[in-house]
C-alpha positions as CSV (number, residue, x, y, z in Angstrom):
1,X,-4.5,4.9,-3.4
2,X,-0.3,3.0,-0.1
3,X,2.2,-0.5,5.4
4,X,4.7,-2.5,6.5
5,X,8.1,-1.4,6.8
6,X,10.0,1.3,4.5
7,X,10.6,-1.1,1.2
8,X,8.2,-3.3,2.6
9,X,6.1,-5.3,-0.3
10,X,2.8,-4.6,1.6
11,X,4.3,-0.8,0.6
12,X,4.4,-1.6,-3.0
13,X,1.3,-3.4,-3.3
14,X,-0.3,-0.8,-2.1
15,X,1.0,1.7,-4.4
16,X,-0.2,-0.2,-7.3
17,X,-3.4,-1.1,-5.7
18,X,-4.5,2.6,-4.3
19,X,-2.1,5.3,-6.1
20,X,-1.6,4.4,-9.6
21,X,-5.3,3.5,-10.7
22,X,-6.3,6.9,-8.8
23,X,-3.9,9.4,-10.6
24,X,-4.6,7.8,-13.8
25,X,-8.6,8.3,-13.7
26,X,-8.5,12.1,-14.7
27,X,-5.8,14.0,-16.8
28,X,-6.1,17.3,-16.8
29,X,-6.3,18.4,-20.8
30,X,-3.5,20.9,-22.3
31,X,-3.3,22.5,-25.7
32,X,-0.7,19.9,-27.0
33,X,-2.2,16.5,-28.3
34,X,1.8,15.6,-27.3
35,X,1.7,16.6,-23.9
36,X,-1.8,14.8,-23.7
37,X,-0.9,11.6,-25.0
38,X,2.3,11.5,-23.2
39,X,0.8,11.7,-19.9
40,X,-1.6,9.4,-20.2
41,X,0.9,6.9,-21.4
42,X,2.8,7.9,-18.4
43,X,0.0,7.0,-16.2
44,X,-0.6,3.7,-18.4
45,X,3.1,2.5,-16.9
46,X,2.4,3.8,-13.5
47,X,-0.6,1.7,-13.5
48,X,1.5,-1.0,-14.7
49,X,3.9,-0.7,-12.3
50,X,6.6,0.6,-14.0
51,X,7.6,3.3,-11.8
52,X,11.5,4.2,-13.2
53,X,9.6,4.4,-16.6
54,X,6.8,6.5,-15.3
55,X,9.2,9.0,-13.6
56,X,10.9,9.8,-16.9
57,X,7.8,9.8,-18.8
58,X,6.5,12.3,-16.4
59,X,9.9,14.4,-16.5
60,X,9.3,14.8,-19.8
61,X,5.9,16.0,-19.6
62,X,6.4,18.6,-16.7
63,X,8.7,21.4,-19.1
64,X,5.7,21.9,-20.6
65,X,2.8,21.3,-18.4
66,X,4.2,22.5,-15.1
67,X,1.0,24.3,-13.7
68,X,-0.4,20.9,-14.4
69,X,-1.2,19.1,-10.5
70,X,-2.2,15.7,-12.2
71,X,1.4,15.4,-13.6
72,X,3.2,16.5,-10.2
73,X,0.9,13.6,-8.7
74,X,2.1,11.1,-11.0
75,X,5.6,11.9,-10.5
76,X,5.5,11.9,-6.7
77,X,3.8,8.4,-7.3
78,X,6.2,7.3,-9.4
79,X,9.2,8.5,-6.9
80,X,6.9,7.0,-4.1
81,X,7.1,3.9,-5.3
82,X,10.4,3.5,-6.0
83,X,11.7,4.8,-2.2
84,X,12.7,8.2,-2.8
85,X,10.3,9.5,-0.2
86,X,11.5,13.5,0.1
87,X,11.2,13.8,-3.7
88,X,7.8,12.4,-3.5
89,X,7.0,14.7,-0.6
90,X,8.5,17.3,-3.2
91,X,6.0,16.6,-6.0
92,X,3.0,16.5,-3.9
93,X,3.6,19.2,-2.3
94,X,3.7,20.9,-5.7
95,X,0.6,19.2,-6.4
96,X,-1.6,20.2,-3.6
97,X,-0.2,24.0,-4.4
98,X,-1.6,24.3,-7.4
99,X,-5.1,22.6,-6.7
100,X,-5.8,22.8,-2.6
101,X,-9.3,21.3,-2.9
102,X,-8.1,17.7,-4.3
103,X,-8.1,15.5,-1.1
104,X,-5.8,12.6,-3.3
105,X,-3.1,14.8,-3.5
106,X,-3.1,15.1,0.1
107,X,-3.3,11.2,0.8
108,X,-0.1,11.0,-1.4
109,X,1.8,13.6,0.5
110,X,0.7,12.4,3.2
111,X,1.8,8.8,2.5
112,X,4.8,10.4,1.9
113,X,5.3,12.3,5.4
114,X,4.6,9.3,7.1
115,X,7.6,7.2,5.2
116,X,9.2,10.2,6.7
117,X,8.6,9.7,9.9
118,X,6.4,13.2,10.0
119,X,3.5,11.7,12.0
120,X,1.7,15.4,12.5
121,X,1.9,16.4,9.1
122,X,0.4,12.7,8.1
123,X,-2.0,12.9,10.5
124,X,-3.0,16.1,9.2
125,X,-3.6,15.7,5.5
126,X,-5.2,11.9,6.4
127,X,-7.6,13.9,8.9
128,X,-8.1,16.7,5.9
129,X,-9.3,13.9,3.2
130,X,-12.0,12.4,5.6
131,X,-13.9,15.5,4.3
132,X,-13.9,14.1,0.9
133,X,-16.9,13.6,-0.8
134,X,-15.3,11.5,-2.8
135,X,-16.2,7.7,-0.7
136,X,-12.6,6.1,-2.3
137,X,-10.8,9.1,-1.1
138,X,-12.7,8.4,2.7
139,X,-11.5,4.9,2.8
140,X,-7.9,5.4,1.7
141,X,-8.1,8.6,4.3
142,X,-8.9,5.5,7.6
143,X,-6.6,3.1,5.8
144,X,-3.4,5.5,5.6
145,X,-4.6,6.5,9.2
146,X,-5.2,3.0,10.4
147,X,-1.1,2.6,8.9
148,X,0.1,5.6,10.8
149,X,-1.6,4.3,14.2
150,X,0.6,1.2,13.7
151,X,3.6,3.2,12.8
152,X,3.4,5.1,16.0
153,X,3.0,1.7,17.6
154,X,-0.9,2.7,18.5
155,X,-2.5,-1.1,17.7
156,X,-6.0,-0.3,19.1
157,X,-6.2,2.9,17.4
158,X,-4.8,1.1,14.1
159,X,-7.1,-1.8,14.5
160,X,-10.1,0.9,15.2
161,X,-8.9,2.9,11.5
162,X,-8.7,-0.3,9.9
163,X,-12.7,-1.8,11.0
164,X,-13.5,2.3,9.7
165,X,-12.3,1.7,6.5
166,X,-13.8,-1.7,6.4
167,X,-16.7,-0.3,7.5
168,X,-16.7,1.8,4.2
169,X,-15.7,-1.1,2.4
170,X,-16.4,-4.4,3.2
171,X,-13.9,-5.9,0.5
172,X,-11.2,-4.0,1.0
173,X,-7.6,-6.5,1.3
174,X,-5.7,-3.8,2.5
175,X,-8.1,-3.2,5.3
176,X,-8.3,-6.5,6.0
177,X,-4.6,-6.8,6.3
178,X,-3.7,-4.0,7.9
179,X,-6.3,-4.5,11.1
180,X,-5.0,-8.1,10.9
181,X,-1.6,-6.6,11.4
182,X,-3.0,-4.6,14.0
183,X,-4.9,-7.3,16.1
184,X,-1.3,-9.8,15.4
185,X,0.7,-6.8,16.9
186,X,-1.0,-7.1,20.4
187,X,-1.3,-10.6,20.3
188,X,-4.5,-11.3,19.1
189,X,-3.4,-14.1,16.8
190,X,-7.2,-15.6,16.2
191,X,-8.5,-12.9,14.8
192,X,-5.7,-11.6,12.9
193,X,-5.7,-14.9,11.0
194,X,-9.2,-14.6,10.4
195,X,-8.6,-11.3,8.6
196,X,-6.3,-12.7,6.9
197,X,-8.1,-15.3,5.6
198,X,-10.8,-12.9,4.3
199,X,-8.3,-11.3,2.5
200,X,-7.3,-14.1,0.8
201,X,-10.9,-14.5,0.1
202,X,-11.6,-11.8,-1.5
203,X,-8.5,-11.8,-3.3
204,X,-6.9,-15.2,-4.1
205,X,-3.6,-13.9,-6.2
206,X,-2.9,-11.6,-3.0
207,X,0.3,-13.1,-2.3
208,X,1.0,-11.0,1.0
209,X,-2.1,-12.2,2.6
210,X,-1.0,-16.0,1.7
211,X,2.1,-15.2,3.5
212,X,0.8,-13.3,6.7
213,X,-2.0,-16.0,6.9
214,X,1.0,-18.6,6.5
215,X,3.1,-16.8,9.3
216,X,-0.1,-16.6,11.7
217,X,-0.8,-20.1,11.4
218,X,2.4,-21.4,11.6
219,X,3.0,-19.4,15.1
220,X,-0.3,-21.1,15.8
221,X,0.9,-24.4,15.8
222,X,-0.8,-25.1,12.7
223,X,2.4,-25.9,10.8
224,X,1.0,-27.9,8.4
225,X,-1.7,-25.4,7.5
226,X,0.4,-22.7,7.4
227,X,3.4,-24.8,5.0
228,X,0.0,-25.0,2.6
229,X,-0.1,-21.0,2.3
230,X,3.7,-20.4,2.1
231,X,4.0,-22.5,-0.6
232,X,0.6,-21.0,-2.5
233,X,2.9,-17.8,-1.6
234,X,6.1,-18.5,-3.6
235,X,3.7,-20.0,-6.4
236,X,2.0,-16.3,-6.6
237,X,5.5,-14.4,-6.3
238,X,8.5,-17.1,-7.6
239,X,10.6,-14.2,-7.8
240,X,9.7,-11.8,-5.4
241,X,10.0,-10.5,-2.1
242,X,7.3,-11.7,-0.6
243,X,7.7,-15.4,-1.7
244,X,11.5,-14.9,-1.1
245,X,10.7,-14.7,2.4
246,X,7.5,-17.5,2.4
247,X,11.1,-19.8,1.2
248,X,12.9,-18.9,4.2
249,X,10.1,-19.4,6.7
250,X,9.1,-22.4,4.8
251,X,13.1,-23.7,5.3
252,X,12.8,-22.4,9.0
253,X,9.4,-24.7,9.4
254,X,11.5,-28.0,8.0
255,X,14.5,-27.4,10.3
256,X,12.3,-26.8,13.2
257,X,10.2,-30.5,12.2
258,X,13.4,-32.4,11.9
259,X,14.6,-30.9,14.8
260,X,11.5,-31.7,17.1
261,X,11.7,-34.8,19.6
262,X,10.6,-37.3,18.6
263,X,7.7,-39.1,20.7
């Protein structure tokens, strides 16, 4: 950049952590100062997170830059984020038409196929991008891979994508937490905590690591622990989905206490 579940806030995370800074590094210059500016201030919102906004700044742009891939990429990224997954597939498609040899705009449509459930043609364009010279494009190549794997329910090839990417980067969160997510999938609690905890290292405002760490810990019998990074969850995201769901757990984690025998 781009998982959890279709919606999932790991999803949206890594949108804005992988997609929106990429599109937005290079835009492709037209004869129109108008058309320039525009699109950069499209990518500016997509950076932001602003996808609804980005997607009509970039509909206004595409009239008159149509040949332009950058601009399809920023609207499939826009259309990405916000869950319309075949229009997405749409734009990228459009985008790797008109310039083959940019492995991004494969990782998009691939990212897209996958929310498809089009494993193969995933597979492909992830497999494509590990040719990249590009190193960023290499490690979201093994990370999108590493997220396929655990779609297909595949955790030791996930896991195995994942320590590839970290491998390429060291500090990568989403790496971290994905092969976390991995390891937790077959049961491998330990470890997936420990990745967790990396994560949360190496980025403390990263409020889905606070709440997978909080989760593993808690199904660890570390309750107390794990209350501590639910909470830090909800005071990261106080209205969001991912410290919407640190409140519930933390509710379930009360109930269960006061429910316990006592000794």
């Amino acid at each position: 950049m781009i998982a959890l579940r279709r919606g999932s806030v790991w999803m949206a995370a890594a949108l804005l952590a992988t997609l929106a800074p990429a599109c937005a590094t290079r835009t492709k210059k037209t004869g129109s100062a108008e058309i320039l500016l525009n699109t950069r201030m499209a990518a500016v919102l997509l950076r932001e997170g602003r996808a609804a906004e980005a997607e009509r700044a970039y509909r206004e742009v595409l009239p008159n830059d149509s040949k332009n891939p950058e601009v399809h990429d920023g609207l499939g990224v826009s259309l990405l984020m916000q869950g319309r997954y075949k229009e997405a597939f749409n734009s990228f498609d459009r985008a790797v038409d008109l310039d083959e040899e940019k492995p991004l705009y494969r990782i998009h449509r691939g990212m897209a196929s996958l929310e498809l459930g089009r494993f193969p043609d995933a597979e492909a364009d992830f497999q494509l991008a590990e040719n990249s010279p590009e190193a960023d494009d290499r490690l979201d190549a093994a990370i999108n891979r590493g997220r396929l794997k655990q779609r297909q329910k595949d955790f030791a090839a996930a896991e195995e994508a994942f320590s590839i990417a970290l491998s390429r980067d060291p500090n990568s969160s989403a790496a971290l937490i994905g092969r976390g997510i991995a390891r937790e999938s077959r049961g491998a609690l330990e470890p997936a905590a420990q990745d967790y905890l990396e994560a949360v290292r190496r980025e403390p405002r990263n409020a889905e690591a606070h709440l997978r760490l909080g989760v593993a810990l808690v199904t660890m019998k570390k309750t107390a622990l794990g209350r501590r990074y639910l909470e830090r969850t909800i005071e990261l995201d106080p209205t969001g989905e991912t410290g919407a769901k640190a409140r519930l757990l933390l509710e379930g984690t009360q109930l269960s206490g006061a429910n316990a025998p006592k000794s």
